[in-house]
N, C-alpha and C positions, 0 to 999 in steps of 0.2 A: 746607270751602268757603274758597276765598283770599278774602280782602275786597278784594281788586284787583276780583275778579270779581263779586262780589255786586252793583253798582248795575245790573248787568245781569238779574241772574236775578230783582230785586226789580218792573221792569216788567215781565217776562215773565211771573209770576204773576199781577201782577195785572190783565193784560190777560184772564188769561183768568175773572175771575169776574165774572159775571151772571147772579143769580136772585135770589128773594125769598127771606124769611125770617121768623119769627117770635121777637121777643127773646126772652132767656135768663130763667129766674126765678130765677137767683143769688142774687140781690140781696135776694129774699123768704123764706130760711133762715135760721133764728137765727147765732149768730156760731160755738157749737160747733159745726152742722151744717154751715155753712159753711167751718170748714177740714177737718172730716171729707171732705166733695165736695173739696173742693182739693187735698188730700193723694191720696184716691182718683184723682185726674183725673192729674194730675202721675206717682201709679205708673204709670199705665197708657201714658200717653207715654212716660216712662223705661223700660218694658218690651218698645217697641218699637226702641229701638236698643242698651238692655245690660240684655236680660232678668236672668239673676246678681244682676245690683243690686236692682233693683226687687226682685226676690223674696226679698234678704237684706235688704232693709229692711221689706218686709210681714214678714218671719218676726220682727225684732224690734219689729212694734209690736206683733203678735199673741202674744207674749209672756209669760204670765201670772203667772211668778213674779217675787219681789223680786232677784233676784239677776242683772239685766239686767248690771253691772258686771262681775261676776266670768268670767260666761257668756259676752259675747260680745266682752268685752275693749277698745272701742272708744273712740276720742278724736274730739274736734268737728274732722274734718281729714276732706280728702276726698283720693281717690289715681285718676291716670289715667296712661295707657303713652303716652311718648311717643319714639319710635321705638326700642322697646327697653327705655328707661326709667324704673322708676316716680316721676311727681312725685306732691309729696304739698303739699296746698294747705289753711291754715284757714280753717274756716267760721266761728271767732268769734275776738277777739283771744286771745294764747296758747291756741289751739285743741289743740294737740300734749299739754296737762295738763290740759283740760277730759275728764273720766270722762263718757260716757254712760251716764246711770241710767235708773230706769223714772221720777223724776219730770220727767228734760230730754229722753226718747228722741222726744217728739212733736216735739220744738224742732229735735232733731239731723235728722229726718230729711226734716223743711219746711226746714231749711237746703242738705240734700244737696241734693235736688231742686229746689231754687231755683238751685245753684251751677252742676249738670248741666244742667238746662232755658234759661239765661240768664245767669249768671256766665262761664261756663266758654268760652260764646262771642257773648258781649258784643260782642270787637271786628269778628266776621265780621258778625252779624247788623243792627249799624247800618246800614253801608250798604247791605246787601238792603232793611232798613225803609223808610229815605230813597227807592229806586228804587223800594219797590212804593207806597206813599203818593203819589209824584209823579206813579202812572200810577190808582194807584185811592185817592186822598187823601177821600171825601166821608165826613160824619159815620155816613153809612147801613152802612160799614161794620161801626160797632160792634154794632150791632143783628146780625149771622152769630153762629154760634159756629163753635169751632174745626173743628169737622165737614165745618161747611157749605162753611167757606172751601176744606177740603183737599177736598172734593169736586168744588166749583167748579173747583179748579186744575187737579189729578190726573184730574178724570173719572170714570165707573163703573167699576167692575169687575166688573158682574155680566152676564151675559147678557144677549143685544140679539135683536130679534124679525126674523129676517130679511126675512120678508112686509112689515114695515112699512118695513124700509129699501126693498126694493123699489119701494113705494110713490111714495118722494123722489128715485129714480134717474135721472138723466137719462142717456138713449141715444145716442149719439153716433157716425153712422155704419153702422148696419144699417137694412138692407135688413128686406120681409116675411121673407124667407128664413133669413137670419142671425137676427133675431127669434127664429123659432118651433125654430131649431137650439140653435145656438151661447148666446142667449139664455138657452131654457130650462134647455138643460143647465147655465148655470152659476147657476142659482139652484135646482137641484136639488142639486150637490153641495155649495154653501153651507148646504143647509137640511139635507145628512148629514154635516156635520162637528160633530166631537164642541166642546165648549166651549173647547179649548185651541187646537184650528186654530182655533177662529173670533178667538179671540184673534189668533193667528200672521197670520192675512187680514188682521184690524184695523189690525195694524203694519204688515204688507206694503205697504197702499193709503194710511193717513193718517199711519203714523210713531209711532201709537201704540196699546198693545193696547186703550185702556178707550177708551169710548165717551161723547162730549161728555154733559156735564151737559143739554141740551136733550133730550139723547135719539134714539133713530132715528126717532124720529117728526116731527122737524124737522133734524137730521142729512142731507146730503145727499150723495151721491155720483156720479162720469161713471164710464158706462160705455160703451168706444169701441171701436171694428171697427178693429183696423189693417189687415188685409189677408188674404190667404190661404195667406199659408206656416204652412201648420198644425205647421210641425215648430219655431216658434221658442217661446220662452217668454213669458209675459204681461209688460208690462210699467206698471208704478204711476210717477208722479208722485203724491208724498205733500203738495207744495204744495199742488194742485190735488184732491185725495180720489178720482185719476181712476186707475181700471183700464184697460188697454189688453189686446185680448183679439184671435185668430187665428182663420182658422177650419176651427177642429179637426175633425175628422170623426165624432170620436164623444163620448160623454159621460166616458166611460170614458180617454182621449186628453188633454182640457179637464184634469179633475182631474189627473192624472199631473201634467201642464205645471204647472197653479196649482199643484199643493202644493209640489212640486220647489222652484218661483220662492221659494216662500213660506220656506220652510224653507232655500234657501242662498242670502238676501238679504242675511247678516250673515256677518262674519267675513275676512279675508285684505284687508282693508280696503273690505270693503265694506257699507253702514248702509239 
């Protein structure tokens, strides 16, 4: 992330969280259980951008013989590519002659993961902090855990109930006719598409595949009649969560068009 651009991306997250939360009981684990959970926590986010690592560094705390030095050869220095080439950065003063042994390997690898997670981008991450704090600055923050928050931001990823989006739908433009046509079928083929069109819908109409943290059960979306040239394609304003629909003459007709639309909305410059 360029840090030109972070004071941006930092209100745009936090615009998007609102919901409750229950605090963390961090705080109520002794001090060895507590970096036990912290080291665990830490691999697991470092796992999700350079799985290798994280699993080169579980394999040397899980390590059971003395002989962590000779084995796995390593110095208190940590190494990343940067366009081609590897720099190589210490985690503790003359890190480059610091030996990891079995009695500093807890030390080296609370160090890695502090360097990766925070260190390493220090200078992007202030100002995302500063813009998302100046859009969601209240102390109630700290009461989230990190779950909640990335939840809040990102949205679900799990399947959404179409019956109940239906529920929140507003109609836009049909007639009784269109209704009980054009209508039904397209909430017939919404309820036969497999998880991943429904995903590819999701993006199609709001721009993004997961589904708001409120859920479809307060999730709301237009559904609009543009007219009767049944041969054009649907068309979405993702501002607006608004579908634009034709009317097709058959069910079989409806989905052709929506899936088509859906699946070549991206690409040759177009989002």
């Amino acid at each position: 992330m360029k840090s030109a651009y972070a004071p941006c991306y930092g209100p745009s997250g936090a615009s998007a969280v609102a919901a409750e939360s229950q605090p963390p009981v961090y705080g109520l684990l002794s001090p060895s259980a507590q970096l036990r959970y912290q080291i665990s926590e830490m691999l697991t986010d470092v796992a999700q951008i350079r799985p290798h690592l994280a699993r080169g560094l579980r394999q040397l705390l899980q390590y059971r013989e003395d002989d962590v030095e000779d084995v796995f050869c390593l110095t208190f220095e940590a190494s990343y590519d940067a366009y081609g080439d590897v720099v190589t950065v210490p985690l503790v003063a003359n890190g480059a002659n610091v030996a990891v042994t079995s009695a500093n390997r807890v030390e080296y690898v609370l160090r890695y993961l502090q360097w990766v997670l925070s260190d390493s981008i220090a200078r992007q991450f202030e100002p995302f902090r500063r813009g998302f704090y100046y859009v969601c600055g209240s102390n109630a923050l700290s009461l989230f855990k990190p779950e909640d928050i990335e939840l809040m931001v990102h949205g679900s990823g799990e399947d959404w109930d179409s019956d109940a989006l239906r529920k929140t739908t507003n109609f836009v433009g049909f007639d009784s006719e269109a209704a009980q046509t054009v209508g039904g079928w397209f909430w017939d083929v919404l309820r036969e598409m497999t998880q991943r069109d429904r995903k590819l819908f999701l993006a199609f109409v709001t721009g993004s595949d997961r589904m708001p943290t409120v859920a479809s059960t307060q999730f709301s979306m237009k559904l609009a009649m543009l007219g009767s040239e049944h041969n054009r394609f649907p068309i979405a304003h993702t501002c607006f969560n608004q579908l634009g629909l034709w009317m097709y003459r058959s069910k079989d007709e409806l989905r052709q068009k929506l899936m088509m639309a859906m699946t070549e909305s991206e690409g040759f410059g177009l989002k």
